[in-house]
MOPAC internal coordinates of N, CA, C and O (Angstrom, degrees):
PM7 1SCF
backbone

  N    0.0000 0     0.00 0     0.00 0    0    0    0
  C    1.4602 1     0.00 0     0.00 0    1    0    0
  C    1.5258 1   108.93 1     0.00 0    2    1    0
  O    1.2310 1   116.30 1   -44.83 1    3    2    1
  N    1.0173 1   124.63 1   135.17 1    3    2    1
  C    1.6041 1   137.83 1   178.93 1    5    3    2
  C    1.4282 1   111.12 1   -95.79 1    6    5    3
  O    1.2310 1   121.17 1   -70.97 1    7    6    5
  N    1.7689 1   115.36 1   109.03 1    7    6    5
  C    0.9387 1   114.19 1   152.42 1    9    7    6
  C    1.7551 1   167.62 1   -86.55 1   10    9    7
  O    1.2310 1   107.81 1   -15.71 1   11   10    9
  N    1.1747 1   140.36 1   164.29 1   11   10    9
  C    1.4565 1    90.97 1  -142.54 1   13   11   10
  C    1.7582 1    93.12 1   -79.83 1   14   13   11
  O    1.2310 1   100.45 1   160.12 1   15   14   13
  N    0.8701 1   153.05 1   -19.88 1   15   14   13
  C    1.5398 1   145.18 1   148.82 1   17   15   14
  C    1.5043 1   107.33 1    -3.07 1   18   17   15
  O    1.2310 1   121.06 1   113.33 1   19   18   17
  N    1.3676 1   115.57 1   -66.67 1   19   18   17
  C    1.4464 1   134.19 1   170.04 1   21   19   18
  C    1.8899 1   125.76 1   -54.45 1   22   21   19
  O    1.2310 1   146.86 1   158.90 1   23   22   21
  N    1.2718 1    65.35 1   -21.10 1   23   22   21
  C    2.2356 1    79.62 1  -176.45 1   25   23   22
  C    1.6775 1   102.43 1   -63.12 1   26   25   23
  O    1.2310 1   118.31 1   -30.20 1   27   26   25
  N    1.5486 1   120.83 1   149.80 1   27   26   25
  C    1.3536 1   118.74 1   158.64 1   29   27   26
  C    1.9734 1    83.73 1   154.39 1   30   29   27
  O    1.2310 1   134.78 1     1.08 1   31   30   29
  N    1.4409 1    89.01 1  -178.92 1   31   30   29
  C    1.5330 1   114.95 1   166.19 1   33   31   30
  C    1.2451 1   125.86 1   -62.79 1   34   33   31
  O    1.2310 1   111.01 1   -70.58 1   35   34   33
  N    1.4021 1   134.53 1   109.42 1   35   34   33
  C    1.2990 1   147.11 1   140.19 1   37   35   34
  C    1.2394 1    97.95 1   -39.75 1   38   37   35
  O    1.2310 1   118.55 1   -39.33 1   39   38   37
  N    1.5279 1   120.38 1   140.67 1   39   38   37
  C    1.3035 1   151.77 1   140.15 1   41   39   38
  C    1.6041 1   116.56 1   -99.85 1   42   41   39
  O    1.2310 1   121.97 1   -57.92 1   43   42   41
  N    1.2235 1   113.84 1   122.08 1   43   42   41
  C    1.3283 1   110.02 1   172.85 1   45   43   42
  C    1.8690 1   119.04 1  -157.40 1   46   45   43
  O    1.2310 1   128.37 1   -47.57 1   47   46   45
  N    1.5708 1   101.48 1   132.43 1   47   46   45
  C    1.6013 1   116.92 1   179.95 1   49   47   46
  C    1.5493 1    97.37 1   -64.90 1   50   49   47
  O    1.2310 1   119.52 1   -28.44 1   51   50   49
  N    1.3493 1   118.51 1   151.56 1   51   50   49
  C    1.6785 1   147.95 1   161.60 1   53   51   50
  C    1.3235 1   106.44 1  -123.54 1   54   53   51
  O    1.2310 1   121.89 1   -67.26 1   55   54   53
  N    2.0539 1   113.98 1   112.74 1   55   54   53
  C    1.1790 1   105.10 1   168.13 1   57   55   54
  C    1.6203 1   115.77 1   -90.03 1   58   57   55
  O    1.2310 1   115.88 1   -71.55 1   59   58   57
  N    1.3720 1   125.43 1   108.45 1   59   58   57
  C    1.4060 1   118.92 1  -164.86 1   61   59   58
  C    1.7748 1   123.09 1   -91.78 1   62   61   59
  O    1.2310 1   138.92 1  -168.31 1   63   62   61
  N    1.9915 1    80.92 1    11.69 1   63   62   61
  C    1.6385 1    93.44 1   170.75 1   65   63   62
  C    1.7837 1    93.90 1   -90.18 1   66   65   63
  O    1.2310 1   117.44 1   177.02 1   67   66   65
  N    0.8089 1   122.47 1    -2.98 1   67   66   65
  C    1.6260 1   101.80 1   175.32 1   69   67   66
  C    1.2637 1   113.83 1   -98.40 1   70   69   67
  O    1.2310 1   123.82 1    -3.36 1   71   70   69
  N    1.6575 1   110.29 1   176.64 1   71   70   69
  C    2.1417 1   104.87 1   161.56 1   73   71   70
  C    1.4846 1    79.60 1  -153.44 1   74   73   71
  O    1.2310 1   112.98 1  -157.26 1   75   74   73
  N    1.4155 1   130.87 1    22.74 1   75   74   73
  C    1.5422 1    96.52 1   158.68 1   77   75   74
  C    1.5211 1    96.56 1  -108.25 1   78   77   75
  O    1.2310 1   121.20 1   -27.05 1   79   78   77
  N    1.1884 1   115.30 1   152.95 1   79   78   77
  C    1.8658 1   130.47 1   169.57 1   81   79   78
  C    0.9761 1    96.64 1   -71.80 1   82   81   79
  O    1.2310 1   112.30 1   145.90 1   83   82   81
  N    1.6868 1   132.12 1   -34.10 1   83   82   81
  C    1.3976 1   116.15 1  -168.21 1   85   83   82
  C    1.8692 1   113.18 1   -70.06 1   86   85   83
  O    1.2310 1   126.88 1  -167.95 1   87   86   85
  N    1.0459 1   104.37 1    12.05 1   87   86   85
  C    1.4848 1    98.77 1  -164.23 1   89   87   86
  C    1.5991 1    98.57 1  -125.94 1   90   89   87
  O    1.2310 1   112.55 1  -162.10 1   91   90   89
  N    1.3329 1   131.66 1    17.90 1   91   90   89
  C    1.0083 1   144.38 1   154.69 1   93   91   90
  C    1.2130 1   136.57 1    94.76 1   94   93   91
  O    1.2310 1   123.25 1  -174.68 1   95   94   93
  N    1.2280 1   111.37 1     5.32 1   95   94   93
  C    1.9469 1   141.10 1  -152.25 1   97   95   94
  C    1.7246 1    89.31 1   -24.45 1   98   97   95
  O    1.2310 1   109.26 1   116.99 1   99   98   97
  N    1.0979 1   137.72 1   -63.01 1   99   98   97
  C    1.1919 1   127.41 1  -146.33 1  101   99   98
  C    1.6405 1   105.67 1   -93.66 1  102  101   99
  O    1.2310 1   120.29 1   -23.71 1  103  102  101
  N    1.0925 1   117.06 1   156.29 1  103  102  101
  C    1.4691 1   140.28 1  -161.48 1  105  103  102
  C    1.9889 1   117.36 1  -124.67 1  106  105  103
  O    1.2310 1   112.77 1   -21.70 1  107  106  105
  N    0.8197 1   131.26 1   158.30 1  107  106  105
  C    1.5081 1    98.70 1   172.12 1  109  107  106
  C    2.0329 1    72.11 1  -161.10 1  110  109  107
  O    1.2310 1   135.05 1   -56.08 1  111  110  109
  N    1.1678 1    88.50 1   123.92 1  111  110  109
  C    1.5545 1   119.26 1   176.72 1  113  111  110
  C    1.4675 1    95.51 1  -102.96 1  114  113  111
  O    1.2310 1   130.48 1   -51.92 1  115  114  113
  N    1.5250 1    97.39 1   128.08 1  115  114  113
  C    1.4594 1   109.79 1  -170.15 1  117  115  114
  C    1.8050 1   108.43 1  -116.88 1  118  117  115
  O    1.2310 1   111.36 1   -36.08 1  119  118  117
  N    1.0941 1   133.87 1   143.92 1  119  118  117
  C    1.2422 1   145.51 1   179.71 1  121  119  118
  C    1.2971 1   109.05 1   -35.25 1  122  121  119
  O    1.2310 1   116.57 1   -42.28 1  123  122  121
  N    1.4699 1   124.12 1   137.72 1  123  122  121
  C    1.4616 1   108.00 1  -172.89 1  125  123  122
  C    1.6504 1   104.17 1   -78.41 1  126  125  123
  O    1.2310 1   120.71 1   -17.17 1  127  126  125
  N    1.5300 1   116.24 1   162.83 1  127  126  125
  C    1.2945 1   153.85 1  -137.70 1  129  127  126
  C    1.6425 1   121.02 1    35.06 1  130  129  127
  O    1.2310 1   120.71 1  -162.84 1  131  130  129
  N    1.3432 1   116.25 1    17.16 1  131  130  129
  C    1.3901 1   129.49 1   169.60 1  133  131  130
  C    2.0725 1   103.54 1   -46.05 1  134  133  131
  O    1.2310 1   123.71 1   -83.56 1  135  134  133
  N    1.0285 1   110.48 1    96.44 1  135  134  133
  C    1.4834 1   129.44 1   169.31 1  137  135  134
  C    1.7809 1   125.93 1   -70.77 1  138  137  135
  O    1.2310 1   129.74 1   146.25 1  139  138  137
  N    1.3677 1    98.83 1   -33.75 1  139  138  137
  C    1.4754 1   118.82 1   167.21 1  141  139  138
  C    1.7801 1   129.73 1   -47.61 1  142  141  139
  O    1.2310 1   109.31 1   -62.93 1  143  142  141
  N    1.0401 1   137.64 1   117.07 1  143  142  141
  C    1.5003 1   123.78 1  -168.03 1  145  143  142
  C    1.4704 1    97.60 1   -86.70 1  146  145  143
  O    1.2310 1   116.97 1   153.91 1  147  146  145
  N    1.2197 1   123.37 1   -26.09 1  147  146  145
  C    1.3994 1   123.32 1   162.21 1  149  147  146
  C    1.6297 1   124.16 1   -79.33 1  150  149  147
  O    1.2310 1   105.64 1   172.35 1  151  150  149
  N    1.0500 1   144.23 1    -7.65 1  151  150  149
  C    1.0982 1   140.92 1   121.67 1  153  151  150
  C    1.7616 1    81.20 1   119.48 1  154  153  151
  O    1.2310 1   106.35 1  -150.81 1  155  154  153
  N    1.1875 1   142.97 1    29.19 1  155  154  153
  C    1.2652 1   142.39 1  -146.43 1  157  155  154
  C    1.8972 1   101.26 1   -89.22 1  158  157  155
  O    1.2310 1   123.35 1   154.04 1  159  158  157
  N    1.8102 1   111.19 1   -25.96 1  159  158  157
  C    1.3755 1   102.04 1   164.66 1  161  159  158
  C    1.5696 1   111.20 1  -128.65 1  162  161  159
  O    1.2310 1   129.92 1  -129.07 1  163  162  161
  N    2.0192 1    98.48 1    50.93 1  163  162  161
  C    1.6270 1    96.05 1  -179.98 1  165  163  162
  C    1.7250 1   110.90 1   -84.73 1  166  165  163
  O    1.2310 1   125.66 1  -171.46 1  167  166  165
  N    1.0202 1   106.73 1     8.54 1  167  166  165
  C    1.4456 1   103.30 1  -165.75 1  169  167  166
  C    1.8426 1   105.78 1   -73.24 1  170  169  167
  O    1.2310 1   122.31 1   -29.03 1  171  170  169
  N    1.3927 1   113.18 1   150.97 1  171  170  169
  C    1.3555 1   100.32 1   179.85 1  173  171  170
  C    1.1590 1   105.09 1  -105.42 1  174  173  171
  O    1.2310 1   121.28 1   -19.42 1  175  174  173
  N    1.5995 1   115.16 1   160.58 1  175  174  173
  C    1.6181 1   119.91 1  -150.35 1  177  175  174
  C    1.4473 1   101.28 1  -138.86 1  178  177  175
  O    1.2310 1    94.62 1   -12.24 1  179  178  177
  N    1.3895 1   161.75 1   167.76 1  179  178  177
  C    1.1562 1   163.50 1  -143.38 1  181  179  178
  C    1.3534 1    97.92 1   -79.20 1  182  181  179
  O    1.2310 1   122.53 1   -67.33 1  183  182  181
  N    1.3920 1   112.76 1   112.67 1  183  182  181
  C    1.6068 1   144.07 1   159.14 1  185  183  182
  C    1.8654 1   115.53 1    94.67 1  186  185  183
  O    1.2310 1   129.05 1  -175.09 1  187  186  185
  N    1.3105 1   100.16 1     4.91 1  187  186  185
  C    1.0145 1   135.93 1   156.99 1  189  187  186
  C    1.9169 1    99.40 1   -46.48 1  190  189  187
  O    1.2310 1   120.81 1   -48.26 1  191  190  189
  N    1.8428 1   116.06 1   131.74 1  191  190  189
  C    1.3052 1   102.68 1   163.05 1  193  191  190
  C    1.7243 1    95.02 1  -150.24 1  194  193  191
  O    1.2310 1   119.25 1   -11.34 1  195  194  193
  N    1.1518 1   119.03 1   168.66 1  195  194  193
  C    1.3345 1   137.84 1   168.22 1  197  195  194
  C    1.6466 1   117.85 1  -137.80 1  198  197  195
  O    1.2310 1   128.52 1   -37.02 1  199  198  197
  N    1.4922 1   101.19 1   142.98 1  199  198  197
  C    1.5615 1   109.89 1   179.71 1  201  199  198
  C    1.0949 1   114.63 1  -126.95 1  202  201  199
  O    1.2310 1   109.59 1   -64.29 1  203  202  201
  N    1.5010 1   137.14 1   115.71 1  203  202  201
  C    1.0027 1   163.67 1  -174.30 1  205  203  202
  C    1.6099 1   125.91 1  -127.90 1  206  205  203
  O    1.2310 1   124.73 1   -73.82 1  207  206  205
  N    1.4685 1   108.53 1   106.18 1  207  206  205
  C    1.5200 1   111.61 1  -178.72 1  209  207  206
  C    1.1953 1   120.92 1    51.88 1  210  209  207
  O    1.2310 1   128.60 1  -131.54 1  211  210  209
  N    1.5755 1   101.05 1    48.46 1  211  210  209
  C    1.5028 1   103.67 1   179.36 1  213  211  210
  C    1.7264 1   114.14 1    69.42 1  214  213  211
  O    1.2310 1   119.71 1  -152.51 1  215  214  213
  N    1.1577 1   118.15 1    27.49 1  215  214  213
  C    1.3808 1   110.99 1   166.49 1  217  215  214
  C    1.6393 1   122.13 1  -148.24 1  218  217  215
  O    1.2310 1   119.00 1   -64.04 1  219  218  217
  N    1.1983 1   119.51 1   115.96 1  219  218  217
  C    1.7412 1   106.60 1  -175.36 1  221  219  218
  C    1.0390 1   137.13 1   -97.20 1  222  221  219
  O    1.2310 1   115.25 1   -59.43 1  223  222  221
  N    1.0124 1   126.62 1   120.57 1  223  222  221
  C    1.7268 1   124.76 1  -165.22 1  225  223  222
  C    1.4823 1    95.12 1   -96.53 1  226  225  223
  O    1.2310 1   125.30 1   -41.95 1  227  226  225
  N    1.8447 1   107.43 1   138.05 1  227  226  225
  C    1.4782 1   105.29 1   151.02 1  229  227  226
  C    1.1825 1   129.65 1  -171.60 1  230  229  227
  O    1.2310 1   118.68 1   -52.49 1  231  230  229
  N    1.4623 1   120.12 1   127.51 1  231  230  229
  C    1.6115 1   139.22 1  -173.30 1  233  231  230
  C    1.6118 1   107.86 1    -1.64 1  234  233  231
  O    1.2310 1   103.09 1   -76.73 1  235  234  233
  N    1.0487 1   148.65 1   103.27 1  235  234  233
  C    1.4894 1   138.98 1   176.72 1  237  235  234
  C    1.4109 1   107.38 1  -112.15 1  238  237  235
  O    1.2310 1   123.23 1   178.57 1  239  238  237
  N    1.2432 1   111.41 1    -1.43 1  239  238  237
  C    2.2084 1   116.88 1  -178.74 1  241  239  238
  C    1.3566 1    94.30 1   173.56 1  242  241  239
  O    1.2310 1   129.04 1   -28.02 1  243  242  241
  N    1.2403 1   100.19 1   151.98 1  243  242  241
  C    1.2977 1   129.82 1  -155.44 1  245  243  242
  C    1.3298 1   103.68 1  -153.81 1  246  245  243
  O    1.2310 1   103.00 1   -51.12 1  247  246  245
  N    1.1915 1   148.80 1   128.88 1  247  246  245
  C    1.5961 1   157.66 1   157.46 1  249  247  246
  C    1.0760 1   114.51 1  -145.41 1  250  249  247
  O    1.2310 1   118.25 1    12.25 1  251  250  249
  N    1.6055 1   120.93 1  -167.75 1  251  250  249
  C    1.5494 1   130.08 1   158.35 1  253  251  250
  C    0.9258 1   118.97 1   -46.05 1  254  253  251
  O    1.2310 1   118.85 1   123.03 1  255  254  253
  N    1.5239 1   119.81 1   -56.97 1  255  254  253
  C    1.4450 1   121.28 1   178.78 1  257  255  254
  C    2.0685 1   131.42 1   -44.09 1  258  257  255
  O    1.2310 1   131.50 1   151.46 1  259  258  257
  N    1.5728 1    95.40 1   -28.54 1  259  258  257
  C    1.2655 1   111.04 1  -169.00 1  261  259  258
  C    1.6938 1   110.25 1   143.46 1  262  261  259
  O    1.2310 1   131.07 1    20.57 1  263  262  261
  N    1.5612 1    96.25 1  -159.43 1  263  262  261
  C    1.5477 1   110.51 1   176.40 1  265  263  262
  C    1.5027 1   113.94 1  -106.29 1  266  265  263
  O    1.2310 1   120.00 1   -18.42 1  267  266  265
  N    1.4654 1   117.61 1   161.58 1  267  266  265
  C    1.4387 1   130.47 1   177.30 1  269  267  266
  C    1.5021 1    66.70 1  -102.27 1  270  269  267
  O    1.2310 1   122.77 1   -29.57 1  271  270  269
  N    1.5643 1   112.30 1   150.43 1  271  270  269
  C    1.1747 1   128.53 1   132.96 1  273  271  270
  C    2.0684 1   129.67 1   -90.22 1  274  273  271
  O    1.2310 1   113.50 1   -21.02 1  275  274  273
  N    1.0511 1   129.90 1   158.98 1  275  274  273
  C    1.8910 1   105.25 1   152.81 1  277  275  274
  C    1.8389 1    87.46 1  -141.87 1  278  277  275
  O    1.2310 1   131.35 1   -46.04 1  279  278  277
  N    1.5855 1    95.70 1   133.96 1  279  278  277
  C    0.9979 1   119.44 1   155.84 1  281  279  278
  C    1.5199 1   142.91 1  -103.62 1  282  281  279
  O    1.2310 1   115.01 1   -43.71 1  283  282  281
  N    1.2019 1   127.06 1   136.29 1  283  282  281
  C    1.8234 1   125.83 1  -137.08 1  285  283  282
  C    1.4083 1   100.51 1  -151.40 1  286  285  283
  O    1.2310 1   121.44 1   -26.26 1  287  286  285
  N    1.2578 1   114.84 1   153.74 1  287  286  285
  C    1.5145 1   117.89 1   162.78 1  289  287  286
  C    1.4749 1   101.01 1   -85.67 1  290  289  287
  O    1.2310 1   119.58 1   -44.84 1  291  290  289
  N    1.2496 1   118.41 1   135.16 1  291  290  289
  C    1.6137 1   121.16 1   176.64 1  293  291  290
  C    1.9301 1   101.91 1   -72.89 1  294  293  291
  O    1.2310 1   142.38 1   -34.33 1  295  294  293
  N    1.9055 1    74.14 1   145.67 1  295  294  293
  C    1.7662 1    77.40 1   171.84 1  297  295  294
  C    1.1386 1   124.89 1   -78.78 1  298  297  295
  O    1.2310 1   120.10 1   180.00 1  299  298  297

């Protein structure tokens, strides 16, 4: 069960040089200081951001409905 503590935005890499699943294509970038190997509170949550390959995602609203994301070229 997912709590809302746990609620927010997944971030996640696609390697689209692969086509086997066995080799892991997907990535899930977790909120920074996420300690968990299961990633159980990686989700990012209002003002929350992550940078990845030159690009930063980050929480800008948050409600019932879900998350605003904003996406940016990192400086």
């Amino acid at each position: 069960m997912m709590y809302p503590k746990n609620q927010g935005a997944l971030v996640y890499t696609v390697n689209t040089s692969s086509s086997d699943w066995e080799d892991h294509p997907l990535a899930l970038i977790p909120r920074p200081g996420v300690k968990d190997s299961l990633y159980r509170d990686g989700a990012l949550r209002l003002g929350d951001s992550v940078t990845v390959s030159g690009v930063k995602i980050t929480v800008v609203e948050s409600d019932e409905f879900g998350e605003v994301i904003k996406v940016e070229k990192a400086s």
